[in-house]
N, C-alpha and C positions, 0 to 999 in steps of 0.2 A: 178628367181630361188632362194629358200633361201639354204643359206650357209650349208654345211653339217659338223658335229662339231664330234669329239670324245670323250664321256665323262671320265673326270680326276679323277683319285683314289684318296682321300687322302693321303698326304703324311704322315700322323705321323703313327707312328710305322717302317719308311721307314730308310735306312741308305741311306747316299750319292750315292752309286754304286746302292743300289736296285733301286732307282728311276730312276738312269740314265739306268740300264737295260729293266725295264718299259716303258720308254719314247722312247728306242728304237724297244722294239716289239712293240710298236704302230704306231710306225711313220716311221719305215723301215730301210733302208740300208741307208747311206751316202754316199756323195763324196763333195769335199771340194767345200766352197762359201766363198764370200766376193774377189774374188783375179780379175785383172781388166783386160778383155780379149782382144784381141787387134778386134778390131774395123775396117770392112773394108770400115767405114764411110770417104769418101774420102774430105766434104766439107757441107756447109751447108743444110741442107733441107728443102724447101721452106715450108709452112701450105699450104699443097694441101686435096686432099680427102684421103680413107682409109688405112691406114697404115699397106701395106705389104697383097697378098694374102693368102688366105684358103688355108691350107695347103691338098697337097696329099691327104695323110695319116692319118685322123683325130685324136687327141689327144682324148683319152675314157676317162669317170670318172668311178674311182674304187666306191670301199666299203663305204669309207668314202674321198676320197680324191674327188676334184672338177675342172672343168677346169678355169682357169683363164682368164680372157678377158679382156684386160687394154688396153689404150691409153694413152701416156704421152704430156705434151706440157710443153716449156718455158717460162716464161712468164718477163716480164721488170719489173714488181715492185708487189704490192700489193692490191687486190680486193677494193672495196671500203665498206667502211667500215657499209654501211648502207643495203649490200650484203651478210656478213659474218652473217652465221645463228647458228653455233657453234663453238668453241675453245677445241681445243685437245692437250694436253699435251704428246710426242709421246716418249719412251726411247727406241729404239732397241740395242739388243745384239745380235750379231752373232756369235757365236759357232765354233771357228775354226777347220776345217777338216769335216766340217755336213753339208748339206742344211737347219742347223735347226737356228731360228730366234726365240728369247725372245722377246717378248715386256710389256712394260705397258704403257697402256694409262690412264693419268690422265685428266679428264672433269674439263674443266676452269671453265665451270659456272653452275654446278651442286659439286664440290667437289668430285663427284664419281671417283672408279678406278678400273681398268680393267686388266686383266693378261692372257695371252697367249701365248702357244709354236705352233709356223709355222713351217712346212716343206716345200718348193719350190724345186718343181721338174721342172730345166726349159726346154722350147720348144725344144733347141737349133734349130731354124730357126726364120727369121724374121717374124714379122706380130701384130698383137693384139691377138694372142694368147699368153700369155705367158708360157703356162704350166701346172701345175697340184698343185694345194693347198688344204694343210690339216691342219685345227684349231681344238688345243686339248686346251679348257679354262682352268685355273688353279684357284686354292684357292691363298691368299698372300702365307699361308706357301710352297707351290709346287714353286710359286716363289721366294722366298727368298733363297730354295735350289738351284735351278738350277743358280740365276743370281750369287753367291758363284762360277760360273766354268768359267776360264780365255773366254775373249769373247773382240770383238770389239763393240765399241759404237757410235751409231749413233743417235743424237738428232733431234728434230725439232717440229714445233706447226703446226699442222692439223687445216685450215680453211673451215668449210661447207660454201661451194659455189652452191647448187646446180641447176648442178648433179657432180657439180667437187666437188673436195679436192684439198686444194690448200695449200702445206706443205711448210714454210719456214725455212729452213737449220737456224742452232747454227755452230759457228764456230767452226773447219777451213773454213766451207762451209757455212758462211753469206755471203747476199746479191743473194742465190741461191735460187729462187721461182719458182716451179713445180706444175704444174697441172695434176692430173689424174683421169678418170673416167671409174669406171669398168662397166660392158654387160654381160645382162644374155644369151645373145645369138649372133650368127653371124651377124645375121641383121642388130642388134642395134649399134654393132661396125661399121659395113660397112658405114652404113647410118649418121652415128654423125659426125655433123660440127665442126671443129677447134671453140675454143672460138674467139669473139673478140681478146680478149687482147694477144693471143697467139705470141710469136716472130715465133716459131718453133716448128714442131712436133719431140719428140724423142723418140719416141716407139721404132723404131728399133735401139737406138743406147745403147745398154747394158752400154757406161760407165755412163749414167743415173739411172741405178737401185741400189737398198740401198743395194746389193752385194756388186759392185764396187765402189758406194759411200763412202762406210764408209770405204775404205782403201786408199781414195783419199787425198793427200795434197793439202793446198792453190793451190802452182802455177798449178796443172794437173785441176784444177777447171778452174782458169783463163783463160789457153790456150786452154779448152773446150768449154769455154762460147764466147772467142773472133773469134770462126770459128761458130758462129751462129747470129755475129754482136753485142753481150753482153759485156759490157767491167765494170769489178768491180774494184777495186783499191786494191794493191799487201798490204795491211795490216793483219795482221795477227789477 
């Protein structure tokens, strides 16, 4: 299913408030992200089959927003290198008090780069649904405004593995190697085997997502990773 996108006004002639007024009749109402939810993950969980059922209730796509269908996996170290088919250079910003996400992604090995503001609307239940995504692309200048507004940051470099991406954390969060692969549809999630390399599936455990990520310190990484059998070393 291709992605469905909102197309971005120019910014010039814009002041700081008009655009952020902008960006928000586009992209809707907020409630606060980035904060780390407690977790009724009681212990590790083994790489079995699909992660968490279909829910109820089906999650609908709007206008322009789309449903998300993600799987996460952990992984011990780094694909092999004769595997990796692209390099992404990844800088998130989360917007405190929004479900809104900056990013730019810079191409290792084309020099290109890329700008976007994400809205995440999540599931709140388990499963590989995650929820509801909406991609409004920007110009640099639309980004160079918005990344001006206090935000947390979250780094990391995107490996094409595919059909993974396989993103490895910049400290606080080095030695943190996650694998995810999105699904245009129910099937495709249900039916998709754990990689080899996987330690652990973590689709359902939220303090996995670049939410909760990027408000996480060294040791809540440490003590996360050692309840799935992962053990890093406490340097900072």
């Amino acid at each position: 299913m291709p992605e469905v996108t909102v197309a971005a006004s120019p910014a010039a002639g814009f002041t700081r408030a008009d655009l952020i007024r902008h960006v928000s009749g586009k992209i809707g109402a907020a409630t606060p992200v980035g904060k780390v939810q407690p977790d009724a993950h009681s212990g590790p969980r083994p790489v079995t089959g699909p992660a968490g059922a279909r829910p109820a209730e089906p999650i609908r796509e709007g206008k322009y927003a789309r449903i998300e269908r993600e799987r996460r996996f952990l992984l011990a170290g780094l694909p092999p290198a004769a595997a990796i088919a692209a390099r992404r250079h990844i800088t998130d910003r989360y917007l405190p008090g929004t479900r809104l996400r900056l990013r730019r992604i810079d191409y290792l090995d084309s020099g290109d780069c890329e700008f976007k503001l994400t809205q995440k609307v999540p599931a709140g239940r388990p499963g590989y649904i995650q929820g509801l995504i909406t991609n409004t692309y920007l110009s640099a200048a639309e980004y160079d405004l918005l990344a001006s507004l206090p935000a947390a940051v979250l780094s990391k470099t995107r490996l094409s593995v595919p059909p993974l991406g396989v993103d490895v954390f910049e400290p606080p969060l080095h030695g943190l190697v996650m694998a995810d692969v999105e699904f245009s549809a129910d099937e495709e999630a249900q039916s998709f085997l754990p990689p080899p390399a996987a330690v652990a599936e973590v689709t359902d455990d939220t303090r996995f997502t670049g939410g909760s990520l990027v408000s996480a310190r060294r040791h809540d990484l440490l003590a996360w990773l050692a309840e799935y059998g992962i053990e890093l070393q406490q340097t900072e």
